[in-house]
VEXVO-616626 format. One record per residue: z, y, x of N, C-alpha, C, CB in turn; residue number from 1; residue in three letters. Coordinates in nm, 3 decimals, decimal comma. Atoms other than C-alpha are relative to their C-alpha. Glycine has a CB too. Layout:
% residues N
{{Z Y X} {Z Y X} {Z Y X} {Z Y X} NUM Ala}
...
END
This chain:
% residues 114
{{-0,008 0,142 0,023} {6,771 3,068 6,909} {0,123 -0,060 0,067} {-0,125 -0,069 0,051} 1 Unk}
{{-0,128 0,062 -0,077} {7,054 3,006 7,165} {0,109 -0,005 -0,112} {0,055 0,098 0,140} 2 Unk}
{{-0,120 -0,080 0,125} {7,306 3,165 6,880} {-0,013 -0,130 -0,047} {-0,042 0,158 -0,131} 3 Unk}
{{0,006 0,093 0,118} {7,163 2,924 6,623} {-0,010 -0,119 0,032} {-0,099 0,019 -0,086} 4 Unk}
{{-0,030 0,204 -0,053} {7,175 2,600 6,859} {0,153 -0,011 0,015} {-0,081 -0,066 0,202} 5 Unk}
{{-0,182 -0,031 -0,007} {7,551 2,696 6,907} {0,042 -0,057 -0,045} {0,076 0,099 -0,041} 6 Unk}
{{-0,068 0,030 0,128} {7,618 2,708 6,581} {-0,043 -0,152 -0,072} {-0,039 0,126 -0,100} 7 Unk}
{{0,060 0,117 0,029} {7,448 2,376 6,505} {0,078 -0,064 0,042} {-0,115 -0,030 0,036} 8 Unk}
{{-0,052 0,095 -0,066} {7,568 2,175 6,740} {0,178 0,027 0,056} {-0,107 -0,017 0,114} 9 Unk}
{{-0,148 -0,002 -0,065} {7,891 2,329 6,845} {0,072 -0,035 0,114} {0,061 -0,051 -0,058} 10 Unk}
{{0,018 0,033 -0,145} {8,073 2,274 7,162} {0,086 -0,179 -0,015} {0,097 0,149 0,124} 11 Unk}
{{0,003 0,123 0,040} {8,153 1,935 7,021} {-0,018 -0,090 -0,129} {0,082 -0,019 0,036} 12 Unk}
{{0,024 0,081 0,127} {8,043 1,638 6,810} {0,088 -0,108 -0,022} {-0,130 -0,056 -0,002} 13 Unk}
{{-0,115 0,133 0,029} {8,269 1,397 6,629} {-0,107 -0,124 -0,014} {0,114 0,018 -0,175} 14 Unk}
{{0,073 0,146 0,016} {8,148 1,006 6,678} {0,095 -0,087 -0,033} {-0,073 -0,059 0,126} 15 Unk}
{{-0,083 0,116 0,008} {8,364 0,747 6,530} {0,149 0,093 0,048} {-0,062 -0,146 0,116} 16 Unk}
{{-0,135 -0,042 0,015} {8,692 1,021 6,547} {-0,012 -0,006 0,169} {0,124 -0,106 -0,102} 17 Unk}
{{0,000 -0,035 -0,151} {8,565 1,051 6,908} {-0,046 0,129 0,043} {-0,079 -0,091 0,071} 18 Unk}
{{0,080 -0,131 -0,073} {8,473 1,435 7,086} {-0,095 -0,044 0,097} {0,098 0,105 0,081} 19 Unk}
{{0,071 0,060 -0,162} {8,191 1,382 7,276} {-0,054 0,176 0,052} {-0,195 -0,159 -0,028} 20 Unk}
{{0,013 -0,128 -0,072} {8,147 1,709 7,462} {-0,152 0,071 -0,003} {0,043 -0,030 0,151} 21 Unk}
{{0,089 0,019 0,002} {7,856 1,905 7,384} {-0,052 0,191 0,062} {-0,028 -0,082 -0,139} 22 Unk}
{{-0,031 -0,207 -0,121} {7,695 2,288 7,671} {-0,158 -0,057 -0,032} {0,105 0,044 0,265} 23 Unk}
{{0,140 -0,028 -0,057} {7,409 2,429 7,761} {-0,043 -0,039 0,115} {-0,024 0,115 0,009} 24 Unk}
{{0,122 -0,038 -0,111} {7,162 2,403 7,989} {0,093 -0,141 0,161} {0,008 0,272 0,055} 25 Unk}
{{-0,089 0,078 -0,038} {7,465 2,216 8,200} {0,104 -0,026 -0,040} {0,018 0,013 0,077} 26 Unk}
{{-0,153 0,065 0,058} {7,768 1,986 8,154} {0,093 0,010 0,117} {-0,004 -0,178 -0,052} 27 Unk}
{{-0,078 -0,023 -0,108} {8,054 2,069 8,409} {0,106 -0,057 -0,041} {0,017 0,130 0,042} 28 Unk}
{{-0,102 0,086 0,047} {8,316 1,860 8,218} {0,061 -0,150 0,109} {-0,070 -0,048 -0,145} 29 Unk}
{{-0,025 0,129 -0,045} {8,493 1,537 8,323} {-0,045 -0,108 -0,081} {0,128 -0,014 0,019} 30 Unk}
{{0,034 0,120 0,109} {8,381 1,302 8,012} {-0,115 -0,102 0,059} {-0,063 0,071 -0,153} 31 Unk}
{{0,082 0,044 -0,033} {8,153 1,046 8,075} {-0,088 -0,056 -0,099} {0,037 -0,058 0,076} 32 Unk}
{{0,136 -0,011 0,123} {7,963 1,053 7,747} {0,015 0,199 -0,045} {0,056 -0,148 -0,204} 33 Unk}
{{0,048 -0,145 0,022} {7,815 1,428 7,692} {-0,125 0,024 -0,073} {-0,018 0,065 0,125} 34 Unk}
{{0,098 -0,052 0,076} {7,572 1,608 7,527} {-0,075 0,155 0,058} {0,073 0,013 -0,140} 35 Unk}
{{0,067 -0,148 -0,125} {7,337 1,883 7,710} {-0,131 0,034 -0,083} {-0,063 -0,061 0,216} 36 Unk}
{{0,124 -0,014 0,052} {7,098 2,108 7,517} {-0,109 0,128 0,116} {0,037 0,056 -0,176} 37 Unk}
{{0,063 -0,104 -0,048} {6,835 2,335 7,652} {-0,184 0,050 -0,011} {0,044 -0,022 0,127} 38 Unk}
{{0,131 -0,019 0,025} {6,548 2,534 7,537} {-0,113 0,002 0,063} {-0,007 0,076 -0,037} 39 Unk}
{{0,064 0,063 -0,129} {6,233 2,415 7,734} {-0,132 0,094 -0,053} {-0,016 -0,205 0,018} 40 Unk}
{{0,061 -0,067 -0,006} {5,979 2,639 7,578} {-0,029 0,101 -0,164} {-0,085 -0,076 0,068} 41 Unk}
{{0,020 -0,057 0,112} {5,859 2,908 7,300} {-0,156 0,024 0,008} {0,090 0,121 -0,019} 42 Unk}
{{0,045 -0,039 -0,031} {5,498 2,934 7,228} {-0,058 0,100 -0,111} {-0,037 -0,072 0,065} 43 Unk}
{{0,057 -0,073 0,118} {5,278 3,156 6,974} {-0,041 -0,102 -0,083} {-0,117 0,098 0,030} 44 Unk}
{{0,019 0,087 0,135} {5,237 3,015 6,605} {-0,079 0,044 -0,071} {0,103 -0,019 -0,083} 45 Unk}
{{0,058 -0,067 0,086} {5,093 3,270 6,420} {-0,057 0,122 0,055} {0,082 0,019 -0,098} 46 Unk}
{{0,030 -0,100 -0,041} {4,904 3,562 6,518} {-0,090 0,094 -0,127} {-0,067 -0,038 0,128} 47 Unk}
{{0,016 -0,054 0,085} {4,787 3,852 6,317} {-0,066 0,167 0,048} {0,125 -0,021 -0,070} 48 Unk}
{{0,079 -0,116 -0,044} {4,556 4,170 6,390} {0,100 0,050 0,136} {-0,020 0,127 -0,139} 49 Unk}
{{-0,026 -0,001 -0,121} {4,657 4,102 6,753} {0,077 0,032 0,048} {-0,050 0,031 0,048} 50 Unk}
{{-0,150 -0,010 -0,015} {5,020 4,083 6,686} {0,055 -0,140 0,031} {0,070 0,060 -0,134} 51 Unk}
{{-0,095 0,105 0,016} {5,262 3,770 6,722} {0,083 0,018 -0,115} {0,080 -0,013 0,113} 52 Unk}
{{-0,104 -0,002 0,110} {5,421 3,709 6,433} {0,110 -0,113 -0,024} {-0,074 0,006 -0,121} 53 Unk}
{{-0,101 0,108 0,008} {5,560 3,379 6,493} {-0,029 -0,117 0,130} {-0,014 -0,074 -0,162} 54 Unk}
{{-0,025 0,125 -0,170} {5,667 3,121 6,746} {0,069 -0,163 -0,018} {0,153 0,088 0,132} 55 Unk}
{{-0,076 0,127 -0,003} {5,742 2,742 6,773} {0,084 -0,005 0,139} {-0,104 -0,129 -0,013} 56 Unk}
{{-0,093 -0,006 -0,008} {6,060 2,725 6,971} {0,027 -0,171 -0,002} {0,046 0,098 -0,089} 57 Unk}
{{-0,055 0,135 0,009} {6,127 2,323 7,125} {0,107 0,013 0,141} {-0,136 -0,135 0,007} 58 Unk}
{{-0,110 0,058 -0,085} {6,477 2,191 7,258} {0,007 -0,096 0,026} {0,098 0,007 -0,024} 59 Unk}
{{-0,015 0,162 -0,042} {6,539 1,900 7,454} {0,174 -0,007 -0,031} {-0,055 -0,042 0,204} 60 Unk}
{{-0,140 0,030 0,028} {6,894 1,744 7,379} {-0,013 -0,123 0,096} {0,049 -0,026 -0,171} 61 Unk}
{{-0,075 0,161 -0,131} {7,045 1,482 7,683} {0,091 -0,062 -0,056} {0,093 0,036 0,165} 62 Unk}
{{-0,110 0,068 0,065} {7,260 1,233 7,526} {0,047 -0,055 0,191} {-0,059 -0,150 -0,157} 63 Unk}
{{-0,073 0,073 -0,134} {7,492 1,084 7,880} {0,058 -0,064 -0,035} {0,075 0,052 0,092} 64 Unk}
{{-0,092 0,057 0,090} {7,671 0,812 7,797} {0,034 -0,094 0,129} {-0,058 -0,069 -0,160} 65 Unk}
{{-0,030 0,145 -0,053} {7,805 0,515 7,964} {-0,007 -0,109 -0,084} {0,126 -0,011 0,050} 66 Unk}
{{0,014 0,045 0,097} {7,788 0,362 7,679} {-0,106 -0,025 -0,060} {0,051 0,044 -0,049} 67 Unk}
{{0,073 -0,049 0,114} {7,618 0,267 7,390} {0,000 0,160 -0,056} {0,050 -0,083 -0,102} 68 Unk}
{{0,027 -0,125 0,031} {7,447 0,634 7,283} {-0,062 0,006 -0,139} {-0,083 0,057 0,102} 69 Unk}
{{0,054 0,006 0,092} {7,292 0,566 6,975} {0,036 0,053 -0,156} {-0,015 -0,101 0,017} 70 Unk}
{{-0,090 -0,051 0,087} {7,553 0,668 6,722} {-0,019 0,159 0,029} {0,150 -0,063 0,024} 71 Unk}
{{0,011 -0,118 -0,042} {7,533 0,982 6,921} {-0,140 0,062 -0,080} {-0,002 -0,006 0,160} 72 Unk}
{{0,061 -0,037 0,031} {7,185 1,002 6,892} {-0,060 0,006 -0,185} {-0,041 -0,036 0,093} 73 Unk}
{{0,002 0,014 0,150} {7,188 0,930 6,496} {0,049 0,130 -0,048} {0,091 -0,121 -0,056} 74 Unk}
{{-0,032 -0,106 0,053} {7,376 1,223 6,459} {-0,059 0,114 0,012} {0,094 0,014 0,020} 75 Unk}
{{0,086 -0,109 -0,003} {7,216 1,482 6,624} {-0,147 0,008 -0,079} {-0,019 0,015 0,134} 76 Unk}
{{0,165 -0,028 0,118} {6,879 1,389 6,435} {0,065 0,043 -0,153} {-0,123 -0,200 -0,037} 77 Unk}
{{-0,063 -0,086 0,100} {7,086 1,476 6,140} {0,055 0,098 -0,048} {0,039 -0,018 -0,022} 78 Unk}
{{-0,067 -0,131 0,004} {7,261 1,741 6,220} {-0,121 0,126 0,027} {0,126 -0,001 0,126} 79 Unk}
{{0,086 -0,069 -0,038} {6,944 1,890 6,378} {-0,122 0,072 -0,155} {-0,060 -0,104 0,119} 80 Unk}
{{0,081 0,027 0,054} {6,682 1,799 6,090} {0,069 0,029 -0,182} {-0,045 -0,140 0,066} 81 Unk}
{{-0,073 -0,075 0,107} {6,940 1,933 5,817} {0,027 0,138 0,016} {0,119 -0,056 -0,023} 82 Unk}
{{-0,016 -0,125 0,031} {6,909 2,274 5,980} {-0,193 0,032 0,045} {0,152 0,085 0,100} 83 Unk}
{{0,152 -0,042 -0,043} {6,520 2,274 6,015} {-0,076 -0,016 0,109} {-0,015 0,111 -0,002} 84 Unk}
{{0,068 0,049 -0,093} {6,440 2,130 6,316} {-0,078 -0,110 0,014} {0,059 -0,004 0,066} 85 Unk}
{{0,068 0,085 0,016} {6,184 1,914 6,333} {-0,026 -0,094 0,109} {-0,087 0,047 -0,043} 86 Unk}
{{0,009 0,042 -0,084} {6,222 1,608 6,552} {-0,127 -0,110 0,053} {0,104 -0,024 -0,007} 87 Unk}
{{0,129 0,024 -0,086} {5,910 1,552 6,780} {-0,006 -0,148 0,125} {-0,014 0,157 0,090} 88 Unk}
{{0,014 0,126 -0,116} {6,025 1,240 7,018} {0,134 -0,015 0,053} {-0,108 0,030 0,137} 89 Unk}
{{-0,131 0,028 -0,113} {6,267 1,080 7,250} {-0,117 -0,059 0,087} {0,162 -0,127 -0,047} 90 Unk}
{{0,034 0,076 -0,090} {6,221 0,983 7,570} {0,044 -0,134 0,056} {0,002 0,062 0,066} 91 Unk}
{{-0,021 0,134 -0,084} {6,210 0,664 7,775} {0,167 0,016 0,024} {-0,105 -0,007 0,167} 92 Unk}
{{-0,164 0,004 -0,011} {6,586 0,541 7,784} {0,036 -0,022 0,168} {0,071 -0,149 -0,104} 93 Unk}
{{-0,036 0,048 -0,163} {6,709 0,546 8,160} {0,170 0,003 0,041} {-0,086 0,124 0,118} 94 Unk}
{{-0,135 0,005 -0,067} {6,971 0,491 8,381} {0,007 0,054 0,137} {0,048 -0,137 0,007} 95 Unk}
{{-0,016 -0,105 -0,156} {7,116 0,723 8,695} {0,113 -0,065 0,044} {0,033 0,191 -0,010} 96 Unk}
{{-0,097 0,070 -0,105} {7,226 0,471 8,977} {0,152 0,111 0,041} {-0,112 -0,032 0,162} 97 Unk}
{{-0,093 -0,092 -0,060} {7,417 0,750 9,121} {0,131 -0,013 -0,111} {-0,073 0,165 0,018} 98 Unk}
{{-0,137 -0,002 0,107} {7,633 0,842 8,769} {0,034 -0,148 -0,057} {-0,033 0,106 -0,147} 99 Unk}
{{-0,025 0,121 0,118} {7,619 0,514 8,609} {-0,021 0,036 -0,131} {0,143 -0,055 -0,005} 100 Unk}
{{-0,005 -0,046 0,140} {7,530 0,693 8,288} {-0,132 -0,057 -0,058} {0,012 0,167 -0,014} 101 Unk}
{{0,134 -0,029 0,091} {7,255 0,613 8,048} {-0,062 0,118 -0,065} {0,009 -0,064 -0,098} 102 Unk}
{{0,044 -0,108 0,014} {7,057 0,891 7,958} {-0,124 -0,019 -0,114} {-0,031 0,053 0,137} 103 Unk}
{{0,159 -0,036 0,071} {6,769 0,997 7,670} {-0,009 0,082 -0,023} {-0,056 -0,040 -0,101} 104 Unk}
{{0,023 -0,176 0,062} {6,611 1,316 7,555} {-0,063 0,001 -0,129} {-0,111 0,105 0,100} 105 Unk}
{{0,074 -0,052 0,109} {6,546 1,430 7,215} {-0,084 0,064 -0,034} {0,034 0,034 -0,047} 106 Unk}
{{0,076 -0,123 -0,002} {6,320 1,711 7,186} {-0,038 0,026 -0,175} {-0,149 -0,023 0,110} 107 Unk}
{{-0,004 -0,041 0,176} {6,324 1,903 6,837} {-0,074 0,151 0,017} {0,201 0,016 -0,088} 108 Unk}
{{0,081 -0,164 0,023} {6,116 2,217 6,713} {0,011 0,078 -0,160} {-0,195 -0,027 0,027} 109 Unk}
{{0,023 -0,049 0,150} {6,085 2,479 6,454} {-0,048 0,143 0,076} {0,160 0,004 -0,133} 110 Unk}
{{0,083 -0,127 0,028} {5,913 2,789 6,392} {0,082 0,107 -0,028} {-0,095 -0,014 -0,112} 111 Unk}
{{-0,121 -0,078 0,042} {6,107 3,089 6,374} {-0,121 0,211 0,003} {0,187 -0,042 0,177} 112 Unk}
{{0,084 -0,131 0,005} {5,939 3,467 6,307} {0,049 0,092 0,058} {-0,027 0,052 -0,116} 113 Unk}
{{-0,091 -0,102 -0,121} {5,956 3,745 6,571} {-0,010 0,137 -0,070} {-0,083 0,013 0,185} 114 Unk}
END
């Protein structure tokens, strides 16, 4: 699944002819709008004469922004939900005194066969 979030998302997204920078698991960049994915769990989907045959597979996505994020987040539900991911929520919108950034999480799923 890492492979195929890669390739999805890429290590950046265009917004308005803008890069907004987009890693795994952490962002070590200088930008102060980013994009941070990371897979948070896989569990059993399907089972079969006491095999696994399949697994749901959900990612959280961090939009960081200083900014308005919303454009951001418009895209990734599109980009996500045009390769089969099925998006399950966002979270509460916050803000981190420390960075000054605004922050939300996406969380998307799909089913994938082992």
């Amino acid at each position: 699944m890492n492979s195929e979030l890669q390739n999805i998302l890429g290590d950046f997204l265009l917004i308005d002819s803008n890069s907004v920078p987009v890693s795994q698991t952490k962002y070590t960049g200088n930008e102060n709008t980013y994009v941070v994915w990371s897979i948070i769990n896989e569990t059993p989907a399907l089972n079969a004469n006491d095999e696994d045959l399949a697994s749901i597979v959900s990612v959280d996505i961090d939009i960081c922004s200083i900014t308005n994020y919303l454009k951001i987040k418009k895209e990734i539900k599109k980009i996500m939900q045009a390769n089969e991911w099925v998006w399950t929520g966002d979270s509460a919108e916050m803000f981190d005194e420390n960075t000054g950034l605004y922050y939300q999480t996406c969380t998307f799923e799909k089913e994938r066969m082992i």
